[in-house]
Backbone bond lengths (Angstrom), bond angles and torsions (degrees), N, CA, C in turn:
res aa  C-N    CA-C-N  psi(-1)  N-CA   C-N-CA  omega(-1)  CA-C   N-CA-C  phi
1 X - - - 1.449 - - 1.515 109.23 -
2 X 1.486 110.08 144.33 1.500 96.44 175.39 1.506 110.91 -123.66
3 X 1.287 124.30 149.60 1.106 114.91 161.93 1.958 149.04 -82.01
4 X 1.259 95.14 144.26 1.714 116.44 -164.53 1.566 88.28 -56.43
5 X 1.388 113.54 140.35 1.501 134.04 -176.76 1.744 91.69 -111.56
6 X 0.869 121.97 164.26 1.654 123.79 178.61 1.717 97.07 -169.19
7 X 1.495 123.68 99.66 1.072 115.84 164.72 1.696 114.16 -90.01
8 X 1.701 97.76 162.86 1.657 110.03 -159.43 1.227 91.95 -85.52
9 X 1.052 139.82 -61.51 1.735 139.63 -178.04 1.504 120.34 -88.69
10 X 0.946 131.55 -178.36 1.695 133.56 176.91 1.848 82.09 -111.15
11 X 0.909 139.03 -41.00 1.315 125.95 163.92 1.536 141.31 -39.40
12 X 1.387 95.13 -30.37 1.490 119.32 -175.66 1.768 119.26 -73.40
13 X 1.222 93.18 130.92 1.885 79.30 -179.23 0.867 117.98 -101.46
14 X 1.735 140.21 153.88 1.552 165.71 62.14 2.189 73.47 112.13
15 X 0.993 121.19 -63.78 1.725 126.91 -146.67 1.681 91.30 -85.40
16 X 1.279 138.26 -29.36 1.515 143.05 -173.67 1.323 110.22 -87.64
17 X 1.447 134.07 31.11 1.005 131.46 -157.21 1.779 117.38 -117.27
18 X 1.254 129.82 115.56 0.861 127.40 162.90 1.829 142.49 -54.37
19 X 0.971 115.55 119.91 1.537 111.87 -154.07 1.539 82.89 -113.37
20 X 1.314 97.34 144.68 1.824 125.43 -176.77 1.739 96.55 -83.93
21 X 1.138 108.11 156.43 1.708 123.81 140.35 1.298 119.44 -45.58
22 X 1.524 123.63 135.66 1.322 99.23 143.67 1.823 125.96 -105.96
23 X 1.169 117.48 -174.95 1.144 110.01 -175.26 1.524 117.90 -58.97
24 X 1.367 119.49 164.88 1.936 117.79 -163.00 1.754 93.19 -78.09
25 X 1.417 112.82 133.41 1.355 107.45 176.88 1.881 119.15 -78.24
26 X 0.951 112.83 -16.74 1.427 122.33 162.67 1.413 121.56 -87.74
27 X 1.878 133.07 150.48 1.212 106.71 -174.15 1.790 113.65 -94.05
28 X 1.327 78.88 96.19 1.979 69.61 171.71 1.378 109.25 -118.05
29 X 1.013 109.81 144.14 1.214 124.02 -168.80 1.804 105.78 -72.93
30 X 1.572 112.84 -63.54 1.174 103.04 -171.94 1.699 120.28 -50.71
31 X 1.722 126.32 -28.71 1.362 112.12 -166.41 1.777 95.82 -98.57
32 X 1.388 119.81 0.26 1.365 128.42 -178.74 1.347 88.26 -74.22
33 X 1.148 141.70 -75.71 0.939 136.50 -130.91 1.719 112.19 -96.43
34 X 2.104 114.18 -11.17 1.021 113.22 153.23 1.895 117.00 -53.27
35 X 1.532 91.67 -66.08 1.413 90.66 172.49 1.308 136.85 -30.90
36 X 1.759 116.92 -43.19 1.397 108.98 172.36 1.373 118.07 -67.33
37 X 1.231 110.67 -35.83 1.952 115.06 -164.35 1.672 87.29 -47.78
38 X 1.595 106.55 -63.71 1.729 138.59 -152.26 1.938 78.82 -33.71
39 X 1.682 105.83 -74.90 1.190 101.85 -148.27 1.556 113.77 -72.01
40 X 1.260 128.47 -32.39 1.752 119.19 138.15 1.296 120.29 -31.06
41 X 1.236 135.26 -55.71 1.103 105.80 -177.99 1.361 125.83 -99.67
42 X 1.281 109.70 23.76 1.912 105.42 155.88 1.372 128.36 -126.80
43 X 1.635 89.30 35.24 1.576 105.02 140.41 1.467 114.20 -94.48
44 X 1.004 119.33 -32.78 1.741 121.43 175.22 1.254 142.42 -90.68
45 X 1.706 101.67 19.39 1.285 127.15 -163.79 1.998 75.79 -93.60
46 X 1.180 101.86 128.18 1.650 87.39 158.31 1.656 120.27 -136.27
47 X 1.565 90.19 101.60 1.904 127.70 -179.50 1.656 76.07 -145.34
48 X 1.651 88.25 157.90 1.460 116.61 -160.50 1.751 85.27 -105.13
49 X 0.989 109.27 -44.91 1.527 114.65 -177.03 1.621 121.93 -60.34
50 X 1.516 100.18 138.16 1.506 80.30 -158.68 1.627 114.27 -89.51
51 X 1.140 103.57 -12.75 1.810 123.69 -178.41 1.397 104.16 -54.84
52 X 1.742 94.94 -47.96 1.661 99.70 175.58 1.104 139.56 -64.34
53 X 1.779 102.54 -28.50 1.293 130.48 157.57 1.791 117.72 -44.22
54 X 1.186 103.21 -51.96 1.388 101.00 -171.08 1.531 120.69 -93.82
55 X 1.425 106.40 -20.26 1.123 104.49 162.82 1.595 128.80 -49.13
56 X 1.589 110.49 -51.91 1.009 131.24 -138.69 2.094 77.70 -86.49
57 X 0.963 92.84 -50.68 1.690 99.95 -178.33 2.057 97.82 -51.46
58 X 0.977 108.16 -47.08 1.770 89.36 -177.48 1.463 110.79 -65.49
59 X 1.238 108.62 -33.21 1.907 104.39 -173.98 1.493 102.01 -77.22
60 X 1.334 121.14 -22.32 1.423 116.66 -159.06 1.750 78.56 -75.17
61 X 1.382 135.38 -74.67 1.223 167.81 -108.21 2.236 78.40 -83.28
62 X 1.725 91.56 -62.81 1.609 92.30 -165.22 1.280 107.61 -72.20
63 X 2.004 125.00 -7.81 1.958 108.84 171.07 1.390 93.19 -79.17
64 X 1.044 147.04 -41.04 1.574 154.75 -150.19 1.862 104.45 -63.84
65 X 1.610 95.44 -51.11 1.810 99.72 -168.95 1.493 101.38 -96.04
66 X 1.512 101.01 4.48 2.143 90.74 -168.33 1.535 118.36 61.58
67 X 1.982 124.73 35.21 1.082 106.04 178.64 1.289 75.22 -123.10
68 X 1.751 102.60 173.00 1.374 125.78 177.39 1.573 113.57 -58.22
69 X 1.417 120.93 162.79 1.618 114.38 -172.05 1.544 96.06 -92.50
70 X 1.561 121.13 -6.19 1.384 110.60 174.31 1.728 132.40 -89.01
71 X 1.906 89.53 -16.11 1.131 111.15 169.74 1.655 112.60 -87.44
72 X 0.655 89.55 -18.26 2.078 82.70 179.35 1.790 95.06 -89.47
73 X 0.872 110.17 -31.12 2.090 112.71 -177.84 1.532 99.35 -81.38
74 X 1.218 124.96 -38.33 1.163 110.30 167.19 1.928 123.49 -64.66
75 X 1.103 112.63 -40.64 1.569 116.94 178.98 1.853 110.43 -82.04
76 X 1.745 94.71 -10.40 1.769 79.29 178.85 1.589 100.71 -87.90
77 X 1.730 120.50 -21.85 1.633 135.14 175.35 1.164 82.21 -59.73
78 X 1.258 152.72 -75.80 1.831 130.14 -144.34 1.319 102.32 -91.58
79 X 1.291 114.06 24.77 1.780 102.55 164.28 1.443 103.83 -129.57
80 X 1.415 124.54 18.84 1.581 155.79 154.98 1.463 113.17 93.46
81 X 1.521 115.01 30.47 1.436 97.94 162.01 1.356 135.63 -62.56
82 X 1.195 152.51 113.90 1.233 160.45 173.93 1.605 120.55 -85.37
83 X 0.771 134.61 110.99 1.728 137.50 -178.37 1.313 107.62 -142.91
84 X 1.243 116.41 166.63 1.763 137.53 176.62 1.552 98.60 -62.84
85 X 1.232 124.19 143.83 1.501 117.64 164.37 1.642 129.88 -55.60
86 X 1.577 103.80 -4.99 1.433 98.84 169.89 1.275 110.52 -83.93
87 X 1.451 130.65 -1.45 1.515 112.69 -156.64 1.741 90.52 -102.50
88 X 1.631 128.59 8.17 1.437 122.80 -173.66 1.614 111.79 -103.93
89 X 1.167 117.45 157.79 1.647 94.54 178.43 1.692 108.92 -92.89
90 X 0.739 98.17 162.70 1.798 126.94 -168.80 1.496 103.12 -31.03
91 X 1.839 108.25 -55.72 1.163 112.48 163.33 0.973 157.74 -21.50
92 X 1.616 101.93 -58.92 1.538 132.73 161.47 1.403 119.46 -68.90
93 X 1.333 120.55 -31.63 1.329 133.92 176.70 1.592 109.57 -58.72
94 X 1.377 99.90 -49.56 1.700 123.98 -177.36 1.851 104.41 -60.08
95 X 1.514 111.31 -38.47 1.546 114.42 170.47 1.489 106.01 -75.66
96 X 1.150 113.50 -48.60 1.575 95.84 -159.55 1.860 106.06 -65.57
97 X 1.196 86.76 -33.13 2.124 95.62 -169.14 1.703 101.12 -40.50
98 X 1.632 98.24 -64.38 1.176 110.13 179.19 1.233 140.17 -47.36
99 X 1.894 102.92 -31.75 1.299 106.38 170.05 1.415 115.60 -83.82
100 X 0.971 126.78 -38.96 1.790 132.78 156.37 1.539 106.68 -27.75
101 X 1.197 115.78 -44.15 1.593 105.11 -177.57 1.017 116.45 -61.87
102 X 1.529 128.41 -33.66 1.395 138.72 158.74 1.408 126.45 -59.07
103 X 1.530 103.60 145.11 1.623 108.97 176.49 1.734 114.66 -75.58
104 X 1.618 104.62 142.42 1.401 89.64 -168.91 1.368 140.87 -58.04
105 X 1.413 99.95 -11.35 1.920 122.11 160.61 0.987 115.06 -54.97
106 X 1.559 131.24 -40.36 1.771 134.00 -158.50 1.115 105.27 -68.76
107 X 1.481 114.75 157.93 0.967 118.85 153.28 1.866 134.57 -59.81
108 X 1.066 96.37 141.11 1.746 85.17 -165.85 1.680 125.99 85.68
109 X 1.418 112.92 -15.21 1.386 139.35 175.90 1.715 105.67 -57.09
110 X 1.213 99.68 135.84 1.916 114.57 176.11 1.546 102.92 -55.48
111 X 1.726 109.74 132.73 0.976 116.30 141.87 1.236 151.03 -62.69
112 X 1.315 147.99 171.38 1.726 155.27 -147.49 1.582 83.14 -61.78
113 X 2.006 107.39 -64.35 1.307 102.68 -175.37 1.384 133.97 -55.50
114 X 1.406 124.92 -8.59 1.565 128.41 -142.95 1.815 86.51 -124.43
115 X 1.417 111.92 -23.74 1.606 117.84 166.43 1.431 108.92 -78.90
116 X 1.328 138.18 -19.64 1.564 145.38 -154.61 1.687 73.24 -114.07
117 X 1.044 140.34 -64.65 1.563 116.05 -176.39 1.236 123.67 -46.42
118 X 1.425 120.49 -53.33 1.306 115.57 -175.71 1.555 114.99 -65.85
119 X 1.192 121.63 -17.04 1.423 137.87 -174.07 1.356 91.00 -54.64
120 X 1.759 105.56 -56.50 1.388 117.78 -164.84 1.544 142.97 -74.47
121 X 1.760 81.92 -15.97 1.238 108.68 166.04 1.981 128.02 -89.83
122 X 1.229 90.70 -32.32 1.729 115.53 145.67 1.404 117.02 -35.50
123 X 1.627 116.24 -60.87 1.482 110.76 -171.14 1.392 100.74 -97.93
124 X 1.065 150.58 -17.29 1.265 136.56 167.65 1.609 123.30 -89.81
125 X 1.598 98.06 23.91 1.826 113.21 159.23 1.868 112.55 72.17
126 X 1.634 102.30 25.56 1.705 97.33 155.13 1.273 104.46 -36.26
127 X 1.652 94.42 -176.69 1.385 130.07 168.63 1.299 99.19 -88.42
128 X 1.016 162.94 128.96 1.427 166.20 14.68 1.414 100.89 106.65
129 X 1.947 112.64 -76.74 1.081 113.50 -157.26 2.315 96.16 -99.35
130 X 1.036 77.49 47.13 1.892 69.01 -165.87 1.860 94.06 -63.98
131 X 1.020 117.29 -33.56 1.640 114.34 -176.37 1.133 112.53 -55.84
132 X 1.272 110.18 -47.75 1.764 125.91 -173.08 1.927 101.69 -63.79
133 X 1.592 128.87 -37.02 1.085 132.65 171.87 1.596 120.16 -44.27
134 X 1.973 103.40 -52.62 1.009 105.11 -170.58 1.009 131.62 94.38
135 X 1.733 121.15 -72.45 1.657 129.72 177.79 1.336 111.05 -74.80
136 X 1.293 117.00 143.95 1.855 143.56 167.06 1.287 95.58 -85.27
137 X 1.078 136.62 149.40 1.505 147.47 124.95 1.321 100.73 -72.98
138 X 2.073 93.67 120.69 1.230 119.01 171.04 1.184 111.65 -143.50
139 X 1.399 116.75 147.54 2.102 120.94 179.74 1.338 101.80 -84.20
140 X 1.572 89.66 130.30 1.406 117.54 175.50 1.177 112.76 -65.47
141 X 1.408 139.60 138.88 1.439 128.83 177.51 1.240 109.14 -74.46
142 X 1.724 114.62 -24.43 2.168 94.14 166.31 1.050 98.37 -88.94
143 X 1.201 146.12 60.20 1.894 137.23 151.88 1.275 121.01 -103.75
144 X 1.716 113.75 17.53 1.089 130.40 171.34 1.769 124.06 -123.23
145 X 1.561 95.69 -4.47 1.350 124.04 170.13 1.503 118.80 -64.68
């Protein structure tokens, strides 16, 4: 099976490209059925952008089932979603960094999938040291005050 490429702009080239999930190859119901909501609902997300797209689809996906937004980004990563690090929430960002710091033996250490992200995030020109940074940009709840 291969996976669906979906670029965010008609501007964007061939290497900026967001790659979908595919469906869970075993039948389980619980990540089957993340997957379907996920991919319903980011067709109906309407932002042109696709980061935004998917973001908005994991939080929608994790208020809906009551799981964390790092746990649904983590199970849509081992069913091969690939995106820019803006399209994950803060959360997940905060797991994967950490587990990257680790060797892939350790305990707590990144999986096959969570190594195939950073790969991916590698060639499409992350920040390198974003772990070592630490901070998310997040809105303050008085920044509307």
């Amino acid at each position: 099976m291969t996976q669906t490429a979906i670029t965010s702009s008609p501007s964007m080239t061939a290497k900026e490209t967001t790659q979908l999930p595919l469906p869970p190859q075993k039948e389980q119901e619980a990540e089957l059925e993340i997957y379907a909501r996920f991919m319903r609902h980011l067709r109906h997300v309407p932002n042109s952008r696709m980061e935004i797209k998917v973001l908005s689809a994991i939080q929608f996906i994790a208020d809906m089932l009551d799981y964390s937004d790092a746990h649904i980004s983590k199970l849509l990563v081992e069913m091969g979603l690939r995106a820019p690090r803006m399209a994950f929430p803060a959360e997940y960002l905060r797991f994967a960094d950490r587990a990257l710091m680790r060797n892939e033996w350790a305990i707590g250490g990144p999986t096959p999938a969570l190594l195939e992200l950073k790969s991916y995030w590698d060639g499409i020109g992350e920040d390198r040291f974003a772990a070592f940074k630490g901070g998310f940009p997040l809105i303050a709840e008085d920044a509307y005050v």
